[in-house]
N, C-alpha and C positions, 0 to 999 in steps of 0.2 A: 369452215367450209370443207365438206368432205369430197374427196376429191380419188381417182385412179391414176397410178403411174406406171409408167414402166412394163417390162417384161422378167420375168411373169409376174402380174398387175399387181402391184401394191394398194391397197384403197389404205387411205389418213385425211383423218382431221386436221386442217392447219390452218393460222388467222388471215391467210391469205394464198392464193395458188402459188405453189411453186412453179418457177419457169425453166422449163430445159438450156443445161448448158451445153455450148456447142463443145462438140470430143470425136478430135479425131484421131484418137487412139483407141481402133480397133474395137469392140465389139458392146463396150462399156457405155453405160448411162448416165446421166446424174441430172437433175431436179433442183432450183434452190430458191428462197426466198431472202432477197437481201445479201448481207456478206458478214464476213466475220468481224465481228467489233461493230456493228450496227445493234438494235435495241432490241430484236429478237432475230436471229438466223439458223435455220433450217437448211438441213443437203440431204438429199435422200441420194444415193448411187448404187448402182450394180456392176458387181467384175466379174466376169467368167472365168472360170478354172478348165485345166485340164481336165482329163476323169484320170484318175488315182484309183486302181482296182487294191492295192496293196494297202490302205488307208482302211482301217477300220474305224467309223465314225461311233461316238460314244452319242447316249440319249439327249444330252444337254446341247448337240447341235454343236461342241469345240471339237473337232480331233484328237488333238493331245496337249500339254503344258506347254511342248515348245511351240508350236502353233498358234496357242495362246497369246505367249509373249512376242511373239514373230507379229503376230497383230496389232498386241498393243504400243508396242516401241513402231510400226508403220502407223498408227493413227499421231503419234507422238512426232513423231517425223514430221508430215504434212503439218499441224499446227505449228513447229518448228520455221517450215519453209516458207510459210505468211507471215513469221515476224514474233509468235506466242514464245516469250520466256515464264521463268520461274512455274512450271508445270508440275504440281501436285497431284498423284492419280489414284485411283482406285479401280478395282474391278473386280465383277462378279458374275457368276452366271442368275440370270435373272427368266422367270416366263412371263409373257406380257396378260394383257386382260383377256386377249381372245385365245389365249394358248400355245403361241409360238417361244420357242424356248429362245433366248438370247444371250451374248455377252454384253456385259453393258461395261462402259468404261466412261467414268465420269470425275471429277475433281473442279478446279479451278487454274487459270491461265492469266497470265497477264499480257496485255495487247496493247497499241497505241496506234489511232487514227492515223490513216497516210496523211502526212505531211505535222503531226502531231508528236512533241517528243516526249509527251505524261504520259505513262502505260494505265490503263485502269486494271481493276480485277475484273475479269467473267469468270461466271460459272460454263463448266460443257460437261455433254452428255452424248454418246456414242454408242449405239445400240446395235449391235454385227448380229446378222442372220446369218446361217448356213444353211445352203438348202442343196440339192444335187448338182445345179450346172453354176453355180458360181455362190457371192455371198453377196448382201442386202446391207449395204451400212445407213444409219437415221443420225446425221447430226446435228447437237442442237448448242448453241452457246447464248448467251444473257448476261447482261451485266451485274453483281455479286449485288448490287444494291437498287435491283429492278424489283419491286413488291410482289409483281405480276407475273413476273420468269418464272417460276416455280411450279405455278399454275398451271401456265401455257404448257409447259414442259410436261407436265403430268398428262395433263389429257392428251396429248399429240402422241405420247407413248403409249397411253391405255386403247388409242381409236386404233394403232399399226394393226392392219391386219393383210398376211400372205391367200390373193383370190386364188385359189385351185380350179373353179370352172367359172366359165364366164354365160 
């Protein structure tokens, strides 16, 4: 189901709409289907930045290294703060199908059901946009022995595309 989100609109394919979650911390968005440790979930969110005249932005959409890692260790955080240990990472910058350049940050986590004391493995996948008035994060998690995750996963990242005119 392809769908629009957000400001400035996001159009994505996803196996079902994502629903707006309520935030009310100032100026940010976020979108989700399901939850973390459910059989496919989905967060799509927007943060505003300050403007930073002194920041010279590189082609690939990151700032700089440390910037980078200031990213990756704050996505690491958040899955930290639901409960995900033993967290395995990778990252790369990556351009999607329609041309938007990204970091992608993916590995595998281990989770356990509320009220659940077996952790399973999921796979996740974090896809950070940089764009002028803030950044675009795509996340996506599945369980390490879902057949289908991978798939899903695939196309949801090839459909991202940032609407410039509406």
């Amino acid at each position: 189901m392809s769908s629009r989100y957000g400001a400035p609109p996001v159009e994505l394919l996803t196996p079902e709409v994502l629903l707006r979650k309520a935030n009310s911390a100032g100026p940010n968005q976020s979108f989700e289907m399901d939850s973390l440790g459910s059989p496919f979930y989905i967060a799509l969110a927007w943060s505003s930045k300050p403007p930073t005249p002194n920041q010279q932005q590189q082609n690939d959409g990151i700032v700089n290294e440390e910037e980078t890692q200031a990213l990756i260790d704050g996505i690491l955080a958040t899955y930290q703060e639901l409960g995900a240990t033993n967290m395995l990472v990778d990252s790369e910058v990556v351009t999607t199908a329609k041309g938007l350049p990204a970091l992608k940050i993916s590995g595998t986590l281990d989770y356990a059901q509320t009220g659940e004391s077996q952790k399973e493995r999921f796979i996740f996948s974090t896809l950070l946009f940089d764009f002028d008035q803030g950044k675009i994060t795509l996340t996506m998690t599945y369980p390490k022995d879902d057949r289908y995750g991978p798939q899903i996963a695939q196309r949801v990242e090839e459909s991202i595309d940032l609407i410039k005119e509406l």
